[in-house]
C-alpha positions as CSV (number, residue, x, y, z in Angstrom):
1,X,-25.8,24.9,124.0
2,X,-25.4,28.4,123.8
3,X,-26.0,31.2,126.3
4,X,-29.3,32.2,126.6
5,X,-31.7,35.6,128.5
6,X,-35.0,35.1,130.4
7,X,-37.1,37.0,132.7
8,X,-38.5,35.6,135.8
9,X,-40.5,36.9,139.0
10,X,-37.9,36.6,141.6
11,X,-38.1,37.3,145.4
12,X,-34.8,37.8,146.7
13,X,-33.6,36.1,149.4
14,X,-30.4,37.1,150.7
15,X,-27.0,38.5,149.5
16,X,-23.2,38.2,149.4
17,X,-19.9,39.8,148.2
18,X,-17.6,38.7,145.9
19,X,-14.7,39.8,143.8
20,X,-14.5,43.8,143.5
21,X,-17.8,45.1,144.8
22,X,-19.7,42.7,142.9
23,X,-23.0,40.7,144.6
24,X,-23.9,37.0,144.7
25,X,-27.8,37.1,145.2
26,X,-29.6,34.4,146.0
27,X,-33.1,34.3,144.6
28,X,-36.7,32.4,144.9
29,X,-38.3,33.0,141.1
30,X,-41.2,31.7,139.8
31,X,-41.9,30.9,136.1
32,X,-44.9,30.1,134.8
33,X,-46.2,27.7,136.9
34,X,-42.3,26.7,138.3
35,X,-40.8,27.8,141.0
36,X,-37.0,26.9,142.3
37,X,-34.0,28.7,143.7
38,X,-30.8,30.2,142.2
39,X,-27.8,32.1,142.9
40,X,-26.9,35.2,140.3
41,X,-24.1,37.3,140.1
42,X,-24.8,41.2,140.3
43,X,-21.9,42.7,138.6
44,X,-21.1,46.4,138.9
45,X,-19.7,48.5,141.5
46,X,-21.6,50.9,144.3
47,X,-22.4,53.2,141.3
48,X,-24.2,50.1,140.0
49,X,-28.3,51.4,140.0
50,X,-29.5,47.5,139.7
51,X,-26.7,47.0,142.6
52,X,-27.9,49.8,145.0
53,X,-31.3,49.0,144.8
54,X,-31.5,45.5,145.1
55,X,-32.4,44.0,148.9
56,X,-33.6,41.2,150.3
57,X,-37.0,40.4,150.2
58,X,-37.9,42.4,147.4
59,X,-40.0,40.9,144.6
60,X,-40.1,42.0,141.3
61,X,-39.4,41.2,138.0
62,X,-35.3,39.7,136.7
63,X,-33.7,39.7,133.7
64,X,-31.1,37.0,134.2
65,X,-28.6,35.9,131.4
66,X,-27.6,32.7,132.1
67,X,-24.6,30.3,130.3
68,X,-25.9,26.5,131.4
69,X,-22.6,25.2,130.2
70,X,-21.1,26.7,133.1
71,X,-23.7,26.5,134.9
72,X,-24.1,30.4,136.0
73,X,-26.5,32.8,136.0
74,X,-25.9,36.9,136.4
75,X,-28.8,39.6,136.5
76,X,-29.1,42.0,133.7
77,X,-31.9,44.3,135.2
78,X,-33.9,43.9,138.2
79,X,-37.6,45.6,137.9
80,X,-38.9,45.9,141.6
81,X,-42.5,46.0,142.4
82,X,-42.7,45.3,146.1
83,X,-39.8,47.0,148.2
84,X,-41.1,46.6,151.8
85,X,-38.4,48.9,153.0
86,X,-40.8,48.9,156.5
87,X,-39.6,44.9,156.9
88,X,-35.8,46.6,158.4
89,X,-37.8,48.9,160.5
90,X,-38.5,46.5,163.2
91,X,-36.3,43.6,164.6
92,X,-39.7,41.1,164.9
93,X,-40.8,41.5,161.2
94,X,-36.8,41.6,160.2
95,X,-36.4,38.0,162.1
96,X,-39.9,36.9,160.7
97,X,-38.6,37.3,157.2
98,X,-35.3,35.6,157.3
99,X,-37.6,33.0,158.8
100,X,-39.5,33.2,155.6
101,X,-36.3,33.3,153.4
102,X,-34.7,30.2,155.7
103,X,-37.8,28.1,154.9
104,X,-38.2,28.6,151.3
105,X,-34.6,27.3,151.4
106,X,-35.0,24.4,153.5
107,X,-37.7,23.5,150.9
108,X,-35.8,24.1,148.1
109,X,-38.0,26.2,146.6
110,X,-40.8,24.1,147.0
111,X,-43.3,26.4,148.8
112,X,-46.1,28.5,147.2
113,X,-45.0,31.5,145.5
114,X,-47.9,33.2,146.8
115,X,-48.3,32.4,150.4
116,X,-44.2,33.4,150.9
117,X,-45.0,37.0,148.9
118,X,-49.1,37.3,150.6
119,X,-46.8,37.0,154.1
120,X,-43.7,39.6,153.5
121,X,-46.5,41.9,152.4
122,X,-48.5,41.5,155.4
123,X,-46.6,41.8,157.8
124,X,-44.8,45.2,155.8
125,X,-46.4,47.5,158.6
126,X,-47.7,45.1,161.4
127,X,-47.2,46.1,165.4
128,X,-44.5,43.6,166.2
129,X,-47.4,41.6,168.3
130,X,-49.7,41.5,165.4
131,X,-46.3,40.1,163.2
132,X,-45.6,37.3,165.8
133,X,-49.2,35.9,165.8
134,X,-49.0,36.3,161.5
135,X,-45.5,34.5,161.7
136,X,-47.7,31.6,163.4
137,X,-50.6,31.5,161.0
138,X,-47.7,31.6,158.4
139,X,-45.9,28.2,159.8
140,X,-48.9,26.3,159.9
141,X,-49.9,27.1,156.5
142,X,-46.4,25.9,155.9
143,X,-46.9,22.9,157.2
144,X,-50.3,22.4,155.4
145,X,-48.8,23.0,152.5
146,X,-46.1,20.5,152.7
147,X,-48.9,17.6,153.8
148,X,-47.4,17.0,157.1
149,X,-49.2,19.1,159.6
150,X,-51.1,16.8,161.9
151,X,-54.8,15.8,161.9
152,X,-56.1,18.1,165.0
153,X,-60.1,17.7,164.4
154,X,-59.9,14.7,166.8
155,X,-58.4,12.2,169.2
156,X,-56.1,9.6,167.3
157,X,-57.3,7.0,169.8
158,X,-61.3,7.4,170.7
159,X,-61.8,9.9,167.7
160,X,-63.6,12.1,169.7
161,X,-64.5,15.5,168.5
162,X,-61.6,18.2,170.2
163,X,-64.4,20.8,169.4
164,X,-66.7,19.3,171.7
165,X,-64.1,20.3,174.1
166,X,-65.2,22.5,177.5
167,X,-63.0,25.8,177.4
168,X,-61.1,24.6,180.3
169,X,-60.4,21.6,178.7
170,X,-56.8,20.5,176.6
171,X,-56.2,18.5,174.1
172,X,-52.1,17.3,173.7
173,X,-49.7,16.4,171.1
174,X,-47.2,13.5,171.6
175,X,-44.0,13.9,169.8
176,X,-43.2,10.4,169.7
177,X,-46.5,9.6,168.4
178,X,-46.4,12.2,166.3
179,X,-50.6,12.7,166.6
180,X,-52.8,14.4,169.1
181,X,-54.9,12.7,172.1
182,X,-57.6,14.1,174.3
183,X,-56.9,14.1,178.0
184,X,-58.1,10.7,178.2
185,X,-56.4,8.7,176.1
186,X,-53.0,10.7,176.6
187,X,-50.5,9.5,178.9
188,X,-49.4,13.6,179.8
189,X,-46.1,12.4,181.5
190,X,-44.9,11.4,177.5
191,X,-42.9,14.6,175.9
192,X,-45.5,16.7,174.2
193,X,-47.1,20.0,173.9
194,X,-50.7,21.0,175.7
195,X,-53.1,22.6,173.2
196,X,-56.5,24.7,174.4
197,X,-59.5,24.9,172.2
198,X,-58.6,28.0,171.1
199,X,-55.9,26.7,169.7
200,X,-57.6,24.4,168.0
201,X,-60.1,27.2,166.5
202,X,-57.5,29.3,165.6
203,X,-55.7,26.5,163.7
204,X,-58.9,25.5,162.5
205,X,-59.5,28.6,161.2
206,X,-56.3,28.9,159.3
207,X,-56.2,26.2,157.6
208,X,-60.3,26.5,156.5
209,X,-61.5,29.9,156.7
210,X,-60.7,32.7,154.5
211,X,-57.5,34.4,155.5
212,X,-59.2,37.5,156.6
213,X,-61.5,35.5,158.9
214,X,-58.2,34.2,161.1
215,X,-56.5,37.5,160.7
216,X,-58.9,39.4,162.9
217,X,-59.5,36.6,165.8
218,X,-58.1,37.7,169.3
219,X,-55.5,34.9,170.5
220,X,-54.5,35.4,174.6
221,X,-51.0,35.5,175.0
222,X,-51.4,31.8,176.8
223,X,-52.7,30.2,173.7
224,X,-50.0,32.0,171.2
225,X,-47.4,30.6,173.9
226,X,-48.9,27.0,173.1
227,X,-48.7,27.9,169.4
228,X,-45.8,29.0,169.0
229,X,-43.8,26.1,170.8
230,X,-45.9,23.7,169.2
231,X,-45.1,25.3,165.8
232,X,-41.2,25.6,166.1
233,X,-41.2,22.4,167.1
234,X,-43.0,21.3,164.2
235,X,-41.3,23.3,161.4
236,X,-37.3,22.4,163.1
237,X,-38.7,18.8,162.6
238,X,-40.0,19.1,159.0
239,X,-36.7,21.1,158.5
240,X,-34.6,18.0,159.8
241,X,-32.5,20.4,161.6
242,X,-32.3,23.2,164.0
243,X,-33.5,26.8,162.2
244,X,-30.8,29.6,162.6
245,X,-33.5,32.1,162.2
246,X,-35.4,30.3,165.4
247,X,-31.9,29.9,167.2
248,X,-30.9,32.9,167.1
249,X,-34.2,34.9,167.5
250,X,-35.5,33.2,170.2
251,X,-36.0,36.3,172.7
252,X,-38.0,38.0,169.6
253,X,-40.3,35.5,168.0
């Protein structure tokens, strides 16, 4: 089979040295309707242009040449259209992002092309608060995505409607369960996580209004404490293992 070029939208993840100032890159593309991961050698050394321009979580457009006898790719040219240089200038939306990156590789690619790209974009220029609660609406679309968030419209047990709940009123997850009770039919001593309703109507909101609709609703710093527990929680598990990102960035996310 013999060597062969192709271009690609590619959004790139992370990258690493090798040899004599030459780059390993690893990168998300999409083609056509196909997306899947890679690794690609960037030759060339700091004079390189492709070399010095390329960072992670770019998107743009690659020309990679690739020899699938050995089994290795290396980028030719690399044509950016979204830099979001303003990603390094915080720590929150820095950590957010490799929590971006981290997922799209504990999927193995197999995450929407443009929910990963709508979210680096969005939170470019956020207030580090305003990132946090859009890292949230980002996991549970996630987990939407992936068909295993859980049914929240009502109890498991009596079915009853959590939006008929009073605004004092919570509504819990059970891990072992793995599905949510009202306060009635949950035994509260079991390990799980206590939701209000407005976590229910922001979640609710994510997953069925237009994203601008969830984007401007006020969430009290109680209810994005809920959230974001219950959320880790939930994307460690679908991850089958503990997050670095999440480990390591706990005092910031």
């Amino acid at each position: 089979m013999a060597n062969r070029s192709r271009t690609a939208e590619a959004l790139v993840l992370s990258l690493g040295e090798f040899g004599e100032g030459h780059r390993m890159v690893r990168l998300f593309i999409k083609e056509d309707t196909t997306c899947s991961l890679l690794h690609a050698a960037l030759y060339g050394g700091a004079k390189s242009k492709a070399r010095s321009s390329i960072a992670p979580y770019q998107t743009g457009t690659v020309w990679l040449y690739s020899n699938p006898i050995k089994n290795t790719h290396s980028i030719t040219d690399f044509a950016i259209t979204s830099y979001r240089f303003s990603i390094r200038e915080s720590l929150v939306r820095l950590w957010s992002a490799a929590l971006c990156a981290e997922l799209i590789d504990a999927t193995k690619g197999n995450i929407s092309w443009v929910l990963v790209n709508a979210f680096l974009d969005g939170i470019e220029n956020l207030p580090d608060n305003e990132c946090k609660v859009a890292l949230i609406r980002f996991l549970w679309r996630v987990l939407l995505g992936e068909g295993i968030a859980p049914e929240i419209d009502c109890c498991a047990a009596c079915r009853k409607s959590f939006t008929d709940l009073l605004a004092n009123e919570y509504f819990y997850y059970h891990t072992h369960e793995e599905l949510c009770l009202c306060s009635s039919c949950s035994d509260i001593s079991q390990s799980g996580f206590q939701l209000s309703k407005e976590a229910l109507f922001f979640l609710l909101a994510v997953k069925e209004k237009p994203p601008a609709y969830s984007r401007a609703l006020p969430l009290s710093q109680q209810t994005y404490g809920m959230l974001r527990r219950f959320l880790f929680y939930l994307i460690t598990k679908m991850n089958g293992k503990k997050l670095n990102t999440i480990e390591s960035a706990q005092g910031l996310l």
